[in-house]
N, CA, C and O of each residue as an XYZ file, in Angstrom:
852
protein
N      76.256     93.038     63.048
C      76.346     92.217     61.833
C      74.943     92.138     61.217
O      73.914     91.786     61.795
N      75.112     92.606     59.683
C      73.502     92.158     59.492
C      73.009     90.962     59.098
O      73.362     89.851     59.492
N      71.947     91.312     58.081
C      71.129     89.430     58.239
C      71.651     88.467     57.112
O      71.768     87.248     56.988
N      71.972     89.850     56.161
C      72.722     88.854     54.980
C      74.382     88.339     55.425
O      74.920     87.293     55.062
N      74.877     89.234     56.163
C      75.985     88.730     56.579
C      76.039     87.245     57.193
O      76.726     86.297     56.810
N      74.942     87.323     58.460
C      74.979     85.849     58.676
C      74.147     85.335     58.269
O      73.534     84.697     59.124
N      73.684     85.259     57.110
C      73.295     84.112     56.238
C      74.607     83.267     56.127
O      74.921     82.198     56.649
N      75.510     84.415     54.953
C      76.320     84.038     54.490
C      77.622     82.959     55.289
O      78.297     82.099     54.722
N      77.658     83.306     56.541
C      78.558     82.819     57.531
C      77.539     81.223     58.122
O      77.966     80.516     59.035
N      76.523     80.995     57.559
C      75.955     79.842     57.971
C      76.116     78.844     57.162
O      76.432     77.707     57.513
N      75.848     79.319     55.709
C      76.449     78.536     54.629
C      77.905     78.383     54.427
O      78.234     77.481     53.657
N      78.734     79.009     54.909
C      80.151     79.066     54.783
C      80.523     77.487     56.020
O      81.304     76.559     55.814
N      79.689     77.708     57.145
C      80.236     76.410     58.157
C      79.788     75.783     57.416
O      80.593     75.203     56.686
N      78.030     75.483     57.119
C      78.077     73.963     56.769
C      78.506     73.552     55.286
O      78.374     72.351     55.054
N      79.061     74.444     54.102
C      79.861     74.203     53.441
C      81.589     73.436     53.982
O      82.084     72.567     53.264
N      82.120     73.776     54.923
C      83.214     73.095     55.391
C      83.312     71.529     55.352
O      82.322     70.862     55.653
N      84.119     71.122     55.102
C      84.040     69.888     55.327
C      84.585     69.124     56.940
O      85.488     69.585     57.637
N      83.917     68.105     57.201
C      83.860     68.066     58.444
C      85.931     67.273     58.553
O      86.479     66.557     57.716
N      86.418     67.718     59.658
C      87.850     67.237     59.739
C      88.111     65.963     60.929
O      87.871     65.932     62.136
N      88.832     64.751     59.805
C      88.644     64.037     60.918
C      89.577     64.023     61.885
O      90.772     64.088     61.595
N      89.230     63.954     62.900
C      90.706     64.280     64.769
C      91.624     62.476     64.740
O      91.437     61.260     64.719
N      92.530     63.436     64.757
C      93.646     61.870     64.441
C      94.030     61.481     66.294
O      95.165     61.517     66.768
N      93.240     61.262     66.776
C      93.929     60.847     68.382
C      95.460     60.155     68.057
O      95.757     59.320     67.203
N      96.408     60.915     69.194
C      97.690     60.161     69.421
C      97.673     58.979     69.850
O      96.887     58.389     70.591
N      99.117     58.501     69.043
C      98.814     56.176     69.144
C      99.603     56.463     71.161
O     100.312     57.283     71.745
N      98.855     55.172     71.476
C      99.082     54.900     72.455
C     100.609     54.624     73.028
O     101.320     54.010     72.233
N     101.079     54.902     73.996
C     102.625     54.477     74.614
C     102.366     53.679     75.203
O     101.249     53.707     75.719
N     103.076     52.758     75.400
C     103.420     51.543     76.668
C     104.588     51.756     77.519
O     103.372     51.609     77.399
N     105.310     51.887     78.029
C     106.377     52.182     78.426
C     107.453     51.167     78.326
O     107.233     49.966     78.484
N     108.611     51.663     78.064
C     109.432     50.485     77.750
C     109.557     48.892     78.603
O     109.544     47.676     78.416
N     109.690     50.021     79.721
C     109.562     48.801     80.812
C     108.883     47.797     80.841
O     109.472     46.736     81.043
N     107.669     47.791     80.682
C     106.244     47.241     81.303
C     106.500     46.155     79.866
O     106.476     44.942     80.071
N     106.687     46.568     78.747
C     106.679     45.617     78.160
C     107.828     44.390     78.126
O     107.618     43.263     77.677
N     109.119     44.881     78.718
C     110.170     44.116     78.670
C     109.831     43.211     79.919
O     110.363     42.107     80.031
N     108.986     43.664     80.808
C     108.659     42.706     81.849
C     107.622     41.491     81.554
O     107.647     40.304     81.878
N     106.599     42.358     80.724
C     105.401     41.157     80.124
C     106.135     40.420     79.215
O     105.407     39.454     78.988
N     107.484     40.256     78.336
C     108.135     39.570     77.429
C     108.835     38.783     78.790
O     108.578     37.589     78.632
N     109.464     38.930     79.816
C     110.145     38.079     80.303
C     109.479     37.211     81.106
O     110.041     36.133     81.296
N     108.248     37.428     81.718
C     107.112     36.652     81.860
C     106.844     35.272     81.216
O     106.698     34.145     81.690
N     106.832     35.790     79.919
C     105.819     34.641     78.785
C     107.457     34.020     78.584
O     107.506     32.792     78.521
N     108.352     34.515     78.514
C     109.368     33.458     78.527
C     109.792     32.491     79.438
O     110.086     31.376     79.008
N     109.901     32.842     81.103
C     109.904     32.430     82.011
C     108.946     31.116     82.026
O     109.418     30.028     82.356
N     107.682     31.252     81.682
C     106.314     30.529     81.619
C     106.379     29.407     80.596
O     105.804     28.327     80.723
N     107.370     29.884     79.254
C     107.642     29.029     78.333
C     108.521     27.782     78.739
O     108.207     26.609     78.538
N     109.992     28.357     79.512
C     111.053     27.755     79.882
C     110.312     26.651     81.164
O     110.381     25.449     80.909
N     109.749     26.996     82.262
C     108.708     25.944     83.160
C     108.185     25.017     82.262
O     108.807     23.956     82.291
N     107.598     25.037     81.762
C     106.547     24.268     81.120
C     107.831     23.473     80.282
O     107.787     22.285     80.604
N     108.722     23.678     79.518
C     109.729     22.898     79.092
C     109.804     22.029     80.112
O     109.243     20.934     80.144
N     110.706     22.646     81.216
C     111.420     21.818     82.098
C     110.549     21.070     82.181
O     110.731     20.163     81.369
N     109.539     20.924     82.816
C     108.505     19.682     83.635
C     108.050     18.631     82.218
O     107.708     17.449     82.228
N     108.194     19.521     81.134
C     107.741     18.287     80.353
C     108.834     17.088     80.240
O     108.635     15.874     80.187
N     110.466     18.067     80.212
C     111.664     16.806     79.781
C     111.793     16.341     81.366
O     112.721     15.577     81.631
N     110.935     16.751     82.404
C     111.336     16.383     83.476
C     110.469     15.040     83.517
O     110.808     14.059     84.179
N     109.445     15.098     82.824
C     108.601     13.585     82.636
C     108.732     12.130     82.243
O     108.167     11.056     82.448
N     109.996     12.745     81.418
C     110.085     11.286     80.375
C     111.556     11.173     80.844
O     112.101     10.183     80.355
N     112.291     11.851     81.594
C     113.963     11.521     81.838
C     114.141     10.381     83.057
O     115.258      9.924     83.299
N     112.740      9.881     83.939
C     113.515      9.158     84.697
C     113.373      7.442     84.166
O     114.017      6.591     84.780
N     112.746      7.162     83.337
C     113.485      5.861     83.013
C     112.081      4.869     83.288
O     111.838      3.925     82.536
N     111.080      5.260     84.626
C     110.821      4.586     85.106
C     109.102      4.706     85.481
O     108.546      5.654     84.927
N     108.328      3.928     86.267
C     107.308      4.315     86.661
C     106.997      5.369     88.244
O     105.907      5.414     88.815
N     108.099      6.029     88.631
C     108.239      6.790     89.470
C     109.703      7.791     89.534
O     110.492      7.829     88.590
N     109.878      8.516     90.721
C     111.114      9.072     90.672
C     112.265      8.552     91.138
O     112.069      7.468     91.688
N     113.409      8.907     91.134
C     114.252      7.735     91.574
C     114.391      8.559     93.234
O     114.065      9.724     93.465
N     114.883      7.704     94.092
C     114.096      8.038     96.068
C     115.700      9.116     95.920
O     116.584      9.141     95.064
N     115.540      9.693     96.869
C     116.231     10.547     97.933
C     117.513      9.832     98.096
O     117.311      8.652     98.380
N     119.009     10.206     97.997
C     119.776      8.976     98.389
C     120.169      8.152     97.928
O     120.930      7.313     98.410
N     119.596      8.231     96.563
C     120.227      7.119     95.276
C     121.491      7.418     94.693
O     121.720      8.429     94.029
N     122.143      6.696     94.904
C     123.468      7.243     94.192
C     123.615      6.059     92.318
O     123.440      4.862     92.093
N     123.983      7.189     91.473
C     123.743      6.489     90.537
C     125.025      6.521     89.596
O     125.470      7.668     89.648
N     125.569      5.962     89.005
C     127.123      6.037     88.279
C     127.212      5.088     87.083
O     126.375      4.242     86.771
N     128.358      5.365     86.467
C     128.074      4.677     84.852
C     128.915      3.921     84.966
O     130.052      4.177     85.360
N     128.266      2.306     84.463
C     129.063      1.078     84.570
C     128.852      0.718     82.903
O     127.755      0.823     82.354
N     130.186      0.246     82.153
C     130.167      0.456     81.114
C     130.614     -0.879     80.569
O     130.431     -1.294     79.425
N     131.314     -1.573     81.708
C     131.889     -3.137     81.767
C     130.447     -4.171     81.503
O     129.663     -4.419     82.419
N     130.292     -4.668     80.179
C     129.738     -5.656     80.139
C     129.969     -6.893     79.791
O     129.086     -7.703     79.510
N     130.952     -7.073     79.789
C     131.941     -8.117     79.667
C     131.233     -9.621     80.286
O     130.529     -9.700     81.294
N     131.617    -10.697     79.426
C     131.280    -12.278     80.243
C     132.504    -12.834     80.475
O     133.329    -13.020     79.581
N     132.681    -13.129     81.697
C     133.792    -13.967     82.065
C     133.175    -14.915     82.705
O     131.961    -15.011     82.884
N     134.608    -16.139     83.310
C     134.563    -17.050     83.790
C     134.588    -17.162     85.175
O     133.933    -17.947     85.861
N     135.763    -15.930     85.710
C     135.743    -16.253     87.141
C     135.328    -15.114     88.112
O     134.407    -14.308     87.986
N     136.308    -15.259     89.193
C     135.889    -13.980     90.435
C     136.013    -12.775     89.952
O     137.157    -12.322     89.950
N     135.312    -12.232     89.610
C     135.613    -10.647     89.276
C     135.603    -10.018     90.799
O     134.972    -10.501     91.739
N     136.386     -8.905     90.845
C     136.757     -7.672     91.745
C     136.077     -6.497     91.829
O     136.721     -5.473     91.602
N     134.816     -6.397     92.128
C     134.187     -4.976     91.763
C     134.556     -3.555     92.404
O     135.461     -3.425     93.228
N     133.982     -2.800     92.070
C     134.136     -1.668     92.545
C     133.427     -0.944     93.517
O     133.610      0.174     93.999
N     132.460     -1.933     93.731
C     131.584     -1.427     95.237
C     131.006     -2.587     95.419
O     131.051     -3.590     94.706
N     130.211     -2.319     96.860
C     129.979     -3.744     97.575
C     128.801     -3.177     97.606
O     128.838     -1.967     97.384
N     127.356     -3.805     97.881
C     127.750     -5.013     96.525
C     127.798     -4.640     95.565
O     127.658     -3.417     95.541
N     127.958     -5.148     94.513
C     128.117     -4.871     93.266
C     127.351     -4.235     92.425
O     126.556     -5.145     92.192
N     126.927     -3.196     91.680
C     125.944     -2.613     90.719
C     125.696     -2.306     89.314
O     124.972     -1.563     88.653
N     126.971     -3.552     89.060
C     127.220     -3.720     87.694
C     128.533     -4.042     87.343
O     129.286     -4.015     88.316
N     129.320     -4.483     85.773
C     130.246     -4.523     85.466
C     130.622     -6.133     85.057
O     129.748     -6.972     85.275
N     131.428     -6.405     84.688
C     131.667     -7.825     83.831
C     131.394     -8.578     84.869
O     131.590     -8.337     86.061
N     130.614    -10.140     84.019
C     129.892    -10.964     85.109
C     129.817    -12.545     84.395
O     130.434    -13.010     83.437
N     128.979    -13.032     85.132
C     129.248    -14.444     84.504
C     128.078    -14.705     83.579
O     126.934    -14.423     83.935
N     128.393    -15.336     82.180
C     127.300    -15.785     81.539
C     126.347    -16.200     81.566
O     125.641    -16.118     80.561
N     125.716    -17.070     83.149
C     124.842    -17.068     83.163
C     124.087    -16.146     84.772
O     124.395    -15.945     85.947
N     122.846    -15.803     83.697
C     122.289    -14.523     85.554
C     121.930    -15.509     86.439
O     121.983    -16.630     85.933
N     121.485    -15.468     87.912
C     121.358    -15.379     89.150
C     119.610    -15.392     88.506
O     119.156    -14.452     87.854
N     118.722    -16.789     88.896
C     117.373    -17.142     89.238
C     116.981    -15.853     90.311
O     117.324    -15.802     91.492
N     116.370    -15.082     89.757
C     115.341    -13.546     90.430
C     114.293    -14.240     91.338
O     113.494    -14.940     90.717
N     114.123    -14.185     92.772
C     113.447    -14.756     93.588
C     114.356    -14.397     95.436
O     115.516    -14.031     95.626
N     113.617    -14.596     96.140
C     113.893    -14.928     97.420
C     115.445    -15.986     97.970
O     115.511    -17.179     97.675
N     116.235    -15.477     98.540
C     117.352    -16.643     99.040
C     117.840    -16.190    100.431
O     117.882    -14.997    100.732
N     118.225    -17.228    101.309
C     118.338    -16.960    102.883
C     119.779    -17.150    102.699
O     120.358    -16.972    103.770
N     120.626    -17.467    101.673
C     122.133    -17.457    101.834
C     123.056    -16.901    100.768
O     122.522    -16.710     99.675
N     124.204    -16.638    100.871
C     124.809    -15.640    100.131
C     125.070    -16.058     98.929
O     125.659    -17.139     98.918
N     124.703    -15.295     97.231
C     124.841    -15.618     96.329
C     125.483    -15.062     95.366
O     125.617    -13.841     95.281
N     125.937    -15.873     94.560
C     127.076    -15.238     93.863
C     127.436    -14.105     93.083
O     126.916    -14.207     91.972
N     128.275    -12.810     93.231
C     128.187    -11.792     93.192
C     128.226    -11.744     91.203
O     127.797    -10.716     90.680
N     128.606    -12.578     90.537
C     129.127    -12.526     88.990
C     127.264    -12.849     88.722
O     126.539    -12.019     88.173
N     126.784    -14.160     89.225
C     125.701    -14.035     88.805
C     124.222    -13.135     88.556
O     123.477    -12.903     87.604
N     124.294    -12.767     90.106
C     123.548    -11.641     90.498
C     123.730    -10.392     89.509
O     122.705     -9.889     89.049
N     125.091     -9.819     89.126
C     125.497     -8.915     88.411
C     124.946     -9.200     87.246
O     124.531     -8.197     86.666
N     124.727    -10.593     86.472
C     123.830    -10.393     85.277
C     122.710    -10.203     85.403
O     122.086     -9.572     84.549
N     122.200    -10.636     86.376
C     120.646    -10.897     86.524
C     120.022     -9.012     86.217
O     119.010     -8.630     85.628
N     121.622     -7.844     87.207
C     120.841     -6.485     87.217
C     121.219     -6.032     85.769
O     120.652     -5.009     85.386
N     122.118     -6.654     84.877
C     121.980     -6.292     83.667
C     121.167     -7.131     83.104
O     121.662     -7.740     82.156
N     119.788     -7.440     83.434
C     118.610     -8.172     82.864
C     117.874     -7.083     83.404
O     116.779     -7.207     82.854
N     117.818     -6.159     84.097
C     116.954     -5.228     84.931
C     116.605     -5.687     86.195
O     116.041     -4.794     86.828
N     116.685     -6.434     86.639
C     116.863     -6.709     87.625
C     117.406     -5.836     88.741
O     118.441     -5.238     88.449
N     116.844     -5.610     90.147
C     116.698     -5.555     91.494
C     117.432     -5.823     92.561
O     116.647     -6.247     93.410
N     118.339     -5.810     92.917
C     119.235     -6.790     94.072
C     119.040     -5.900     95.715
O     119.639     -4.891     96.088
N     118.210     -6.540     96.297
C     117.755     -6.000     97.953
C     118.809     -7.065     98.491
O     118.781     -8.216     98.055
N     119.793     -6.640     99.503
C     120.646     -7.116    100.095
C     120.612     -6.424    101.162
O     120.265     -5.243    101.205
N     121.182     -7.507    102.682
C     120.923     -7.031    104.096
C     121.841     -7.938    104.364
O     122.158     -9.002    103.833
N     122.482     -6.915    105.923
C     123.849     -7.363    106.865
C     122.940     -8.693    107.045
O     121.724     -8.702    106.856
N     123.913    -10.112    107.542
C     122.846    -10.939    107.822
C     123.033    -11.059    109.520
O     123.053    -12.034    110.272
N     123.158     -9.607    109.748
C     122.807     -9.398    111.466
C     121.934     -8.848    111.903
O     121.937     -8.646    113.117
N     120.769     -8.356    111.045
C     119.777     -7.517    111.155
C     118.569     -8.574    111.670
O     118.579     -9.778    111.411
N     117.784     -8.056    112.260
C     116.573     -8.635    113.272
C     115.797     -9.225    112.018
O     115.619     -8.750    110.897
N     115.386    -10.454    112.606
C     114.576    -11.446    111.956
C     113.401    -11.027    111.485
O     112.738    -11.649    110.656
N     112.911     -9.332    112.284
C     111.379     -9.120    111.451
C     111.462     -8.456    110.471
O     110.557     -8.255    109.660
N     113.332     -7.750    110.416
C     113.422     -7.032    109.034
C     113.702     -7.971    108.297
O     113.775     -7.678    107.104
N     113.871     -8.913    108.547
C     113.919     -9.814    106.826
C     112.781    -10.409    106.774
O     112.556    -11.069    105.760
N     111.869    -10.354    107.715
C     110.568    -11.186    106.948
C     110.018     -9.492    106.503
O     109.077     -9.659    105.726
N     110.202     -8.331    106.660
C     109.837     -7.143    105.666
C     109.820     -7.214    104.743
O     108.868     -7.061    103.977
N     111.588     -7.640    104.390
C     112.185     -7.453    103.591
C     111.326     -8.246    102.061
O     110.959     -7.777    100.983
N     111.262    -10.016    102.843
C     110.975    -11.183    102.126
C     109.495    -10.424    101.590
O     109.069    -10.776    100.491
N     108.560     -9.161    102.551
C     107.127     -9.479    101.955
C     107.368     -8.461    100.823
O     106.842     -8.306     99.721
N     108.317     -7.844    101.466
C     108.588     -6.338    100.168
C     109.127     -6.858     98.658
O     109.145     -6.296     97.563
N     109.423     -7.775     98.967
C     110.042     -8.428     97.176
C     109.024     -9.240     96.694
O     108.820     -9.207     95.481
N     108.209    -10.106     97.532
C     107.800    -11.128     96.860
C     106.275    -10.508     96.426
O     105.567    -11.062     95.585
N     105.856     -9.142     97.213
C     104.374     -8.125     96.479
C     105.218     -7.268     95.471
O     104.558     -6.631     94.649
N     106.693     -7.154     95.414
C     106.381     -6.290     93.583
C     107.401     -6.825     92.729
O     108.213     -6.283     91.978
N     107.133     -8.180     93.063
C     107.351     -9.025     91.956
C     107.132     -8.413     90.715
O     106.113     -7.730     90.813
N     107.811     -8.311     89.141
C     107.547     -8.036     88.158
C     107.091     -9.419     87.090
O     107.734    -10.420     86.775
N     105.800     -8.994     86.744
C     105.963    -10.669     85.941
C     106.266    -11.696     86.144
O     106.501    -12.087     87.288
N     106.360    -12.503     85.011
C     106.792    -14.209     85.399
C     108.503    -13.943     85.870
O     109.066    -14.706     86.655
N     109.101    -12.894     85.327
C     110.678    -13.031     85.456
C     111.176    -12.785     86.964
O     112.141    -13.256     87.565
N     110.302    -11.991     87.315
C     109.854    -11.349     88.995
C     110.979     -9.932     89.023
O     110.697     -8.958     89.720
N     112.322     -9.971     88.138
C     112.822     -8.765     88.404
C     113.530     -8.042     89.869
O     113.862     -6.859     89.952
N     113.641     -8.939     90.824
C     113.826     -8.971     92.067
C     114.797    -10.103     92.685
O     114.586    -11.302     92.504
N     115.984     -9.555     93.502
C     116.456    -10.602     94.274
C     116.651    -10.362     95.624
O     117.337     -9.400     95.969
N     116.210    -11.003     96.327
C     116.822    -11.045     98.086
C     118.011    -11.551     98.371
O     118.493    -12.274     97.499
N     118.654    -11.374     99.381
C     120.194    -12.364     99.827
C     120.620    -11.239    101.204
O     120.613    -10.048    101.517
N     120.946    -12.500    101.672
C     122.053    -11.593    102.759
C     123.096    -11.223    102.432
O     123.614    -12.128    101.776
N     123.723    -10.407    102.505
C     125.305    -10.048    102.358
C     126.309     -9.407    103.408
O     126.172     -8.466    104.189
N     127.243    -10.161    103.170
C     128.186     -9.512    104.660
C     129.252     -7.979    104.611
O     130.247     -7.954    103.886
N     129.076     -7.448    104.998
C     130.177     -6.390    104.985
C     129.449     -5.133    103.789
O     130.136     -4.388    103.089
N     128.317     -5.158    103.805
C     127.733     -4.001    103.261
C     127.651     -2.559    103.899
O     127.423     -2.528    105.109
N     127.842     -1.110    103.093
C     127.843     -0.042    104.110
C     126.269      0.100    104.943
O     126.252      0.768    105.977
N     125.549     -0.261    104.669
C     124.051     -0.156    105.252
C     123.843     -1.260    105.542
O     124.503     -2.234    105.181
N     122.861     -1.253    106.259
C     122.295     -2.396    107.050
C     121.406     -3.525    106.067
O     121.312     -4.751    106.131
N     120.600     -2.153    104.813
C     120.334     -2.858    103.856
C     120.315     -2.355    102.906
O     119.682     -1.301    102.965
N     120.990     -2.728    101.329
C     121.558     -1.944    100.187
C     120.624     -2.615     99.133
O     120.606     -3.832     98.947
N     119.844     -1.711     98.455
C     119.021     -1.678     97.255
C     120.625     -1.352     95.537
O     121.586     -0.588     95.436
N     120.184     -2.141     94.868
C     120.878     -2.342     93.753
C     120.306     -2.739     92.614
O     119.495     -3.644     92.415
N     120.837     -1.924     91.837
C     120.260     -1.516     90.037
C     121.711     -1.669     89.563
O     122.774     -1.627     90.182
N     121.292     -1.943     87.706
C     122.453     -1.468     87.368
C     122.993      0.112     87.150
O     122.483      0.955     86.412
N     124.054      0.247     87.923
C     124.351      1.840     87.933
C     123.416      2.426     88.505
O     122.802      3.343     87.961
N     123.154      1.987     89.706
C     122.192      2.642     91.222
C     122.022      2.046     92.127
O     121.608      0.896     92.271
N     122.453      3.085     93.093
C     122.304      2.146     94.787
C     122.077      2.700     95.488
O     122.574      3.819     95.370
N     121.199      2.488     96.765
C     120.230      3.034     97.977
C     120.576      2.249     98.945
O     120.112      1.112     99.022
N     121.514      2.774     99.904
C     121.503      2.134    101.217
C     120.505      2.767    101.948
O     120.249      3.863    101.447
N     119.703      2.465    103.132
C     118.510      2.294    104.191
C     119.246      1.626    105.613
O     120.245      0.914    105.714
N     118.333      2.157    106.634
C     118.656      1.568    107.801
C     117.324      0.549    108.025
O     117.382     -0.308    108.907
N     116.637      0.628    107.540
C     114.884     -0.042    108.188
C     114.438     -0.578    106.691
O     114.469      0.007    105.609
N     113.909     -2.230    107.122
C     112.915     -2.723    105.710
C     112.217     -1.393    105.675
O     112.231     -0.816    104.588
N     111.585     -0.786    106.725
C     110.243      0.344    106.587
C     110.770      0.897    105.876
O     109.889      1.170    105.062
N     111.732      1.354    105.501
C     112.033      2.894    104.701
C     110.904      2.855    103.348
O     110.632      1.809    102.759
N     110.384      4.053    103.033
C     109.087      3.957    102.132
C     110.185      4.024    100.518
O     109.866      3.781     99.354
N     111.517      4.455    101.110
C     112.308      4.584     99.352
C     112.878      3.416     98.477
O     113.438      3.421     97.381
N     112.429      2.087     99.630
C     113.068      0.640     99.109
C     112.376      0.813     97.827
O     112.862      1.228     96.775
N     110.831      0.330     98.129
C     109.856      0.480     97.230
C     109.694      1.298     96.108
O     109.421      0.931     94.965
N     109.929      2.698     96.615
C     110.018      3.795     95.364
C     111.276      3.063     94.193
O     111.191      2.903     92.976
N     112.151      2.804     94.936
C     113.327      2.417     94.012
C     113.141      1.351     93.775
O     113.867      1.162     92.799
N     112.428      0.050     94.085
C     111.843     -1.086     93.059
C     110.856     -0.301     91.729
O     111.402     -0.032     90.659
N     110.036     -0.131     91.864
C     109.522      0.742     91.487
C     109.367      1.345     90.102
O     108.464      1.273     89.268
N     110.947      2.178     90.139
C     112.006      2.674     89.106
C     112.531      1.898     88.304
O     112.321      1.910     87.092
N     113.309      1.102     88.927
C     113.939      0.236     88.318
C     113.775     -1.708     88.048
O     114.235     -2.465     87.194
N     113.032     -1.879     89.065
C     112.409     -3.129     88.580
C     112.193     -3.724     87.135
O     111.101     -3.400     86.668
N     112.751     -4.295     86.542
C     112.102     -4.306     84.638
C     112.711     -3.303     83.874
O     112.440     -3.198     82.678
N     113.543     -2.515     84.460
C     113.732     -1.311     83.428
C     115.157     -1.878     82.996
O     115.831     -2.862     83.299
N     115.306     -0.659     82.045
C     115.970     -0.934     80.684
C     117.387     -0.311     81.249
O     117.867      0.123     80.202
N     118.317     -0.017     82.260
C     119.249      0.414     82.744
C     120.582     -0.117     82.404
O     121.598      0.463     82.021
N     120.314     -1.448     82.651
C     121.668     -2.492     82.372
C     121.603     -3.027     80.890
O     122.143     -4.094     80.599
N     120.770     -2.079     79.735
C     121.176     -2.306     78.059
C     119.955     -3.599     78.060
O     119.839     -4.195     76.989
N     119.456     -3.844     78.700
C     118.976     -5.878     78.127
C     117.595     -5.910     78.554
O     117.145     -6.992     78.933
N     116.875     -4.913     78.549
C     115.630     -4.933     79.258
C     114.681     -6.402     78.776
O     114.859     -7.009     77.720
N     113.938     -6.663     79.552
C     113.067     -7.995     78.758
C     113.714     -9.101     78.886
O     113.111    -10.155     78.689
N     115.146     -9.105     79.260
C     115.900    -10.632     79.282
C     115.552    -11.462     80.306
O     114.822    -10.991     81.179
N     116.002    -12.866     80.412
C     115.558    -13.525     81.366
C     116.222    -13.262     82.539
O     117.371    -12.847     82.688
N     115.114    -13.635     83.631
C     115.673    -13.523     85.349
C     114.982    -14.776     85.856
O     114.485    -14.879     86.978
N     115.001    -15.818     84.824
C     114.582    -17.253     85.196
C     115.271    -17.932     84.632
O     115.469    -17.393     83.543
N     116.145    -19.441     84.738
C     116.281    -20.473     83.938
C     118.016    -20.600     83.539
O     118.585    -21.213     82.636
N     118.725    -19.414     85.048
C     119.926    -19.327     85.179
C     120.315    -20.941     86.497
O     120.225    -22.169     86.493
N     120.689    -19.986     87.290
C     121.793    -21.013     88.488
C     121.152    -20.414     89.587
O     120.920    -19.206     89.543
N     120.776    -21.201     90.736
C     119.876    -20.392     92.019
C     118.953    -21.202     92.289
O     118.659    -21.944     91.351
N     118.174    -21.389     93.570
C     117.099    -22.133     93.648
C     116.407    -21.294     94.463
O     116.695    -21.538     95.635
N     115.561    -20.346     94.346
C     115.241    -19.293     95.648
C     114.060    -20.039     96.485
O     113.488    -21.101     96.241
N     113.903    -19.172     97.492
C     112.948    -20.155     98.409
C     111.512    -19.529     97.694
O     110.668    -20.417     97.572
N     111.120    -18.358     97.262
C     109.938    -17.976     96.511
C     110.261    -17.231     95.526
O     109.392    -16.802     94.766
C-alpha cells in the first residue's frame, strides 16, 4: 500500500463518526421478582395485623389464657330473682341498683353485683371452702388494684362455682385453682374500669352493700 493511500485511509477513520454501543437492558427473572413482591406484601400484611392487634383488646393488657368471653345483650332492670345463665353470673338483666365495689366475707346478691359488672366492674368470687390464706390473697389482690375512688372490684364467696375461684367481667370469665395464679391480675387488669358492660365511668359506690374495705 502506498503513502498516499494511507494517508487517505487515516482521514477516512477519523472522519467516521464515533457509534454509540447500545448495551442490552437488563433481565430479572420472572421468578425472583414475584418472590421480592410477595415479600413486601407479606411484611405489609404483619405490620397490619400487630397494629389492629393493639387497639382490639379493650384494655391495659391482654386478656389471660382461659378467658372465656360471650355476648350478653340483656340489659334489662328488674325487680326480682333473675335466673342466669352461668354461675356466677357475667351479665344480663339486673337490679336497678349496683352492688357497693369493695371487699365482703358473705354472699351477695347476684342482680346487684350484675350491675355493678355493667358499671365495669370486676367480680373475684371463691368456693367458701377454700383455705383461709387464699382468701386473705385473694382480699390483698383486690384491695392493691383497686381502680379509683369507684375501686371497680368485688370480692364474695360463692357456693357452687365451677372453680375454686371465678374472675367475672361483663361477658368474661376466668376460672383458677390458686389466689397465686398470675392471670387473676392480668384479667383485673383488662377489665377493671373498662367499657365492656356499655356504662363505663358509672358508679360502683352509693348502691346497697357494706364491704369490709
Amino acid at each position: 500500500m502506498g503513502k498516499q493511500a494511507r494517508n487517505n485511509r487515516r482521514m477516512s477513520s477519523r472522519a467516521e463518526p464515533r457509534r454509540n454501543v447500545v448495551l442490552p437492558a437488563r433481565r430479572f427473572p420472572l421468578g425472583a421478582i414475584a418472590v421480592a413482591a410477595g415479600i413486601v406484601v407479606v411484611a405489609v400484611v404483619v405490620v397490619a395485623v400487630a397494629f389492629a392487634a393493639a387497639f382490639t383488646t379493650g384494655g391495659s393488657g391482654s386478656v389471660p389464657q382461659g378467658t372465656q368471653t360471650f355476648v350478653e345483650n340483656d340489659h334489662t332492670h328488674v325487680s326480682g330473682t333473675v335466673t342466669y345463665d352461668r354461675v356466677p353470673p357475667a351479665g344480663g338483666a339486673h337490679n336497678p341498683t349496683p352492688l357497693n365495689c369493695g371487699v365482703y366475707d358473705q354472699l351477695v346478691p347476684n342482680e346487684n353485683a350484675v350491675h355493678s359488672l355493667e358499671h365495669g366492674a370486676v367480680w373475684i368470687t371463691y368456693q367458701p371452702t377454700i383455705a383461709a390464706d387464699q382468701i386473705a390473697l385473694l382480699r390483698q389482690l383486690v384491695t392493691s388494684n383497686y381502680v379509683g375512688s369507684e375501686r371497680y372490684l368485688i370480692l364474695s364467696p360463692y357456693s357452687g362455682i365451677p372453680s375454686p375461684i371465678v374472675a367475672s367481667a361483663w361477658g368474661a370469665q376466668l376460672g383458677v385453682d390458686l389466689a397465686s395464679d398470675s392471670r387473676l391480675a392480668v384479667f383485673i387488669r383488662q377489665f377493671a374500669g373498662g367499657g365492656q358492660g356499655g356504662e363505663k365511668g358509672a358508679a360502683c359506690t352509693g348502691g346497697v352493700g357494706s364491704p369490709l374495705e
